[in-house]
Steps between C-alpha positions, in 0.01 A plus 500: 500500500750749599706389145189618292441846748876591422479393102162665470626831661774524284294409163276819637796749580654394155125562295517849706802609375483372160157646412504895614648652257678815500323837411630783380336817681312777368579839635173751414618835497299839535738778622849509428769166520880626537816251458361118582447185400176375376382183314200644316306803509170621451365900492120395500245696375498852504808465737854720432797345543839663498831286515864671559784204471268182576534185395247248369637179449145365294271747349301824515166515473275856432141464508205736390504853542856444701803741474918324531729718500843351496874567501810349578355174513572151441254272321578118443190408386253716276239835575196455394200749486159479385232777534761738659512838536863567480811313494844640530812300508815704541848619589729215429235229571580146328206258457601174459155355306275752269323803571129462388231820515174378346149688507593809768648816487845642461864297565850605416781316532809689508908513591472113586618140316178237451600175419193392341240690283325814542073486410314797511136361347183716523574758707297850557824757602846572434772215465864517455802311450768729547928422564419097565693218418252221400593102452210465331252697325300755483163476372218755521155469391110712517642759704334797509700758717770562322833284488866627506779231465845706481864403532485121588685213405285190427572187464257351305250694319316835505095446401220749543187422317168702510593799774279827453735715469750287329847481755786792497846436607850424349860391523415175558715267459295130412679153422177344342258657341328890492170389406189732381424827679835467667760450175606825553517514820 
């Protein structure tokens, strides 16, 4: 009896450690987040965020009607926004994964390396790529704010397709492709 006790307790603590898995944390921010480490984050809705020097070792996530303002940071993963009202990334930030603004406002990106690509789709306000270094590229489509893209170096290609007014910008410098409203650019 006590043989089966001890082998059944251990059979327990070994299906206890084996099955919790390990989370990563998500850090919601409203206010202002200065020079820590985070796993994700989250501005929810109609939150502002402003980050100085943190770190976010997964992503960033910017929900409806939400403001990020960012610089100095330190992305692994990627920053994603939908329905939000303004997102600024900034100041020698480097963002490991893509930047993504679809169906909100305004976003720059400026003065900061992005491994990945850069999507602006369907957005109401102003949007700019400005002094970036992008691994990927940049693509930006149905924006209706205005779109300036000046003075980058992409990787891959440059596409804007169906903005109202059609993009501005310049100097440039693309590996792939300058694609339709942008092959001037």
């Amino acid at each position: 009896m006590r043989r089966t006790s001890i082998v059944l307790a251990s059979a327990v603590t070994a299906f206890a450690v084996t099955v919790l898995p390990a989370r990563a944390e998500e850090r919601v921010c409203r206010g202002s987040i200065g020079a820590v480490t985070v796993d994700n984050l989250r501005v929810p809705d109609s939150a502002t965020c402003t980050l100085n020097r943190t770190r976010v070792k997964g992503t960033i996530k910017v929900e409806s009607n939400a403001t990020l303002r960012a610089q100095n940071i330190v992305v692994i993963g990627n920053v994603q926004a939908e329905n939000a009202l303004l997102v600024v990334v900034a100041r020698r930030s480097r963002i490991g994964g893509s930047v993504q603004v679809v169906q909100g406002g305004g976003a720059t990106v400026a003065d900061s390396d992005v491994d990945g690509d850069i999507l602006y789709d369907d957005n109401r306000d102003a949007l700019r790529v400005l002094r970036t270094d992008v691994g990927g590229s940049v693509q930006v489509f149905q924006n209706t704010g205005g779109v300036e893209i000046r003075r980058n170096v992409i990787d891959g290609n440059l596409q804007c397709k169906e903005n109202e007014p059609a993009p501005v910008g310049g100097r440039n410098v693309v590996g792939g492709n300058k694609e339709d409203q942008c092959e001037g650019l």
